[in-house]
C-alpha positions as semicolon CSV with decimal commas, in nm:
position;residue;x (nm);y (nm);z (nm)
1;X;0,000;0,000;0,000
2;X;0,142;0,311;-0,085
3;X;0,102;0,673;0,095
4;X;-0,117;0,898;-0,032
5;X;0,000;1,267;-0,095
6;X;-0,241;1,555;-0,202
7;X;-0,498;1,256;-0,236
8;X;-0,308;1,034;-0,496
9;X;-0,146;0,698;-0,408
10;X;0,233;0,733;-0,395
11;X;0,445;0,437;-0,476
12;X;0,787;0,393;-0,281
13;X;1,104;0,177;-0,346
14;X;0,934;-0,008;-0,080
15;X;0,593;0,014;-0,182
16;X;0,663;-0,101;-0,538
17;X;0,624;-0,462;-0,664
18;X;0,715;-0,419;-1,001
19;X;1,071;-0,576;-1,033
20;X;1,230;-0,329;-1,290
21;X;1,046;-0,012;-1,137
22;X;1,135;-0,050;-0,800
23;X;1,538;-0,120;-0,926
24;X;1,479;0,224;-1,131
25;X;1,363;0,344;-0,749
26;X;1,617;0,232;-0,563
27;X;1,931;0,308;-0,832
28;X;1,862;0,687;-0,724
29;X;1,912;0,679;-0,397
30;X;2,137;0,369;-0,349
31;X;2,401;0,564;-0,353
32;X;2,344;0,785;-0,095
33;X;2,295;0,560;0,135
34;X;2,650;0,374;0,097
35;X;2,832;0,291;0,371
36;X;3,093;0,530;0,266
37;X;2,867;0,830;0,230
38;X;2,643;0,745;0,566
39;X;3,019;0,780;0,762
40;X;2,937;1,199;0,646
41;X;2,607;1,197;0,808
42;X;2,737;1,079;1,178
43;X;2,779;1,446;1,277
44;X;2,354;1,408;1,266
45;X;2,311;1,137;1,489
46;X;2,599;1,255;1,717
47;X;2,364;1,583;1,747
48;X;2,076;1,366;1,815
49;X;2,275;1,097;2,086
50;X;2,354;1,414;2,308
51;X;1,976;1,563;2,283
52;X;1,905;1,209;2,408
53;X;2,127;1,112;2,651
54;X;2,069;1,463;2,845
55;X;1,666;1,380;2,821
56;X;1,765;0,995;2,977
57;X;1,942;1,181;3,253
58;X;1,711;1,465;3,302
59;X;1,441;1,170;3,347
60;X;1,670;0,932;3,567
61;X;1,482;0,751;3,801
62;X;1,110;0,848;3,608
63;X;0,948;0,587;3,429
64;X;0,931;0,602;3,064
65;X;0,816;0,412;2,759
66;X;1,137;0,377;2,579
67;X;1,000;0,211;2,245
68;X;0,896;0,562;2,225
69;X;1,212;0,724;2,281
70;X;1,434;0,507;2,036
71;X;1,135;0,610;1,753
72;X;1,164;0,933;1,811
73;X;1,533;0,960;1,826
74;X;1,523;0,695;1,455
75;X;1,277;0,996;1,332
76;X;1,519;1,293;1,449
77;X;1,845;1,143;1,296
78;X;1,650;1,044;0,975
79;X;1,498;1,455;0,976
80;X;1,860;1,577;1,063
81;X;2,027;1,379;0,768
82;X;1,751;1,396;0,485
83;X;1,630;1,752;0,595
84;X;1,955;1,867;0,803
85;X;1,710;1,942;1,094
86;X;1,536;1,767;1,338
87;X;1,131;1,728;1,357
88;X;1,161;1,798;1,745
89;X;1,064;1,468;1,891
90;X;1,344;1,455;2,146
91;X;1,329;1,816;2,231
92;X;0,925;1,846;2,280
93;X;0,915;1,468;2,434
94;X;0,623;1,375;2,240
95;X;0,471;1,279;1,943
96;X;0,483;1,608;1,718
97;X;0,178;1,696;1,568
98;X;0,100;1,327;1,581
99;X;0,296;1,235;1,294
100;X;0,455;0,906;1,437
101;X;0,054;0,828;1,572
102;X;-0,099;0,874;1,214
103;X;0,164;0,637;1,047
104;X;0,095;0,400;1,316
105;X;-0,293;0,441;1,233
106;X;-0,183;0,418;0,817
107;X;-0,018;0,110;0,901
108;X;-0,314;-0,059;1,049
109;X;-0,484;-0,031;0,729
110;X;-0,194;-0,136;0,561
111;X;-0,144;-0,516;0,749
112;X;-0,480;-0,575;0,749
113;X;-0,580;-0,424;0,383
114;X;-0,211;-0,395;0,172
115;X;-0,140;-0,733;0,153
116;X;-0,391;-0,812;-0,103
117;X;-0,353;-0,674;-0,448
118;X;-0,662;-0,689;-0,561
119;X;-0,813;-0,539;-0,222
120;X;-0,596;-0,228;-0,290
121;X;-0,714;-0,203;-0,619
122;X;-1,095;-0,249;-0,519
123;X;-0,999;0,072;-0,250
124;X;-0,903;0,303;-0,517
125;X;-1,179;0,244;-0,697
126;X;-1,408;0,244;-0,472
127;X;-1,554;0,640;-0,484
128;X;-1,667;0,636;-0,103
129;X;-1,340;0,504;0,021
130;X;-1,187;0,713;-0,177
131;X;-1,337;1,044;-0,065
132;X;-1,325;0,956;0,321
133;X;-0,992;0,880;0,293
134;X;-0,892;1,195;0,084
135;X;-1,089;1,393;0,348
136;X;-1,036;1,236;0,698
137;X;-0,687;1,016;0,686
138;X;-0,412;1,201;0,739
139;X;-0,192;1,286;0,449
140;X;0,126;1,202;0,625
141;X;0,355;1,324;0,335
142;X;0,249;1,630;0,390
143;X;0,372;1,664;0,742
144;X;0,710;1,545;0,645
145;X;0,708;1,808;0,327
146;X;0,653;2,104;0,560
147;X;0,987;2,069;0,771
C-alpha cells in the first residue's frame, strides 16, 4: 500500500512490486545511502545521541516508555540527515503533531488491507473510500514536506 499525498497513491522503493520499477527506485538513492557516504552523516546522529542522553538523565529515576524514545530519536536522525534538521521529537518529548501516531494508524490499514492486491485495487476504486480517505486520513507526506 502506498502513501497517499495531495490525495493520490504514492508508490515507494518499498511500496513497489514491479521488479524493474522499483530497481529504477532504488538506483537513485542507493548511492546515498553507501556505507561510505552514511560515515558523512554521523555528525547528525551525534547531534541527536547528546539531545538524548541529556533527556535519559534529566528523566533518571522516572518511568518512561522507551519504544517511544528510540522512535523518536530513529525519526530525528533520519529529519537531521535527509532535511539537516530535526522534527523535534526529542526536544518536545512527544509525538509532534502526531505524525509518528498517524503512520501508526496508516499502518493498520496497511497489514490488514495492503497485503492483497486486488483489495488495494478495489480501495481506489471504490468512490466512497476514496473520498473519506482523501478527506479524513491524514496525508502524512504532507507533514514530512513542511519541515
Amino acid at each position: 500500500m502506498s502513501l497517499m499525498y495531495q490525495g493520490r497513491r504514492m508508490d515507494s522503493m518499498f511500496t513497489e512490486r514491479k521488479p524493474n520499477v522499483h530497481k529504477t527506485l532504488k538506483g537513485s538513492v542507493a548511492q546515498v545511502f553507501s556505507m561510505t557516504n552514511m560515515r558523512n552523516f554521523e555528525v547528525y546522529a551525534d547531534e541527536c545521541s547528546a539531545i538524548f542522553l541529556d533527556a535519559m538523565r534529566d528523566l533518571e529515576g522516572q518511568r518512561l516508555d522507551l519504544a517511544d524514545w528510540l522512535q523518536w530519536y530513529a525519526f530525528d536522525v533520519i529529519g537531521s540527515i535527509t532535511f539537516q534538521r530535526r522534527f523535534g521529537f526529542l526536544e518536545r518529548r512527544h509525538d509532534v503533531d502526531e505524525m509518528i501516531g498517524k503512520i501508526n494508524h496508516g499502518l493498520e490499514f496497511v497489514k490488514n488491507i495492503g497485503q492483497s492486491e486486488w483489495l488495494v485495487a478495489l480501495f481506489d476504486r471504490l468512490y466512497a473510500i476514496s473520498w473519506i480517505r482523501e478527506n479524513y486520513w491524514p496525508d502524512t507526506m504532507d507533514k514530512f514536506l513542511k519541515v
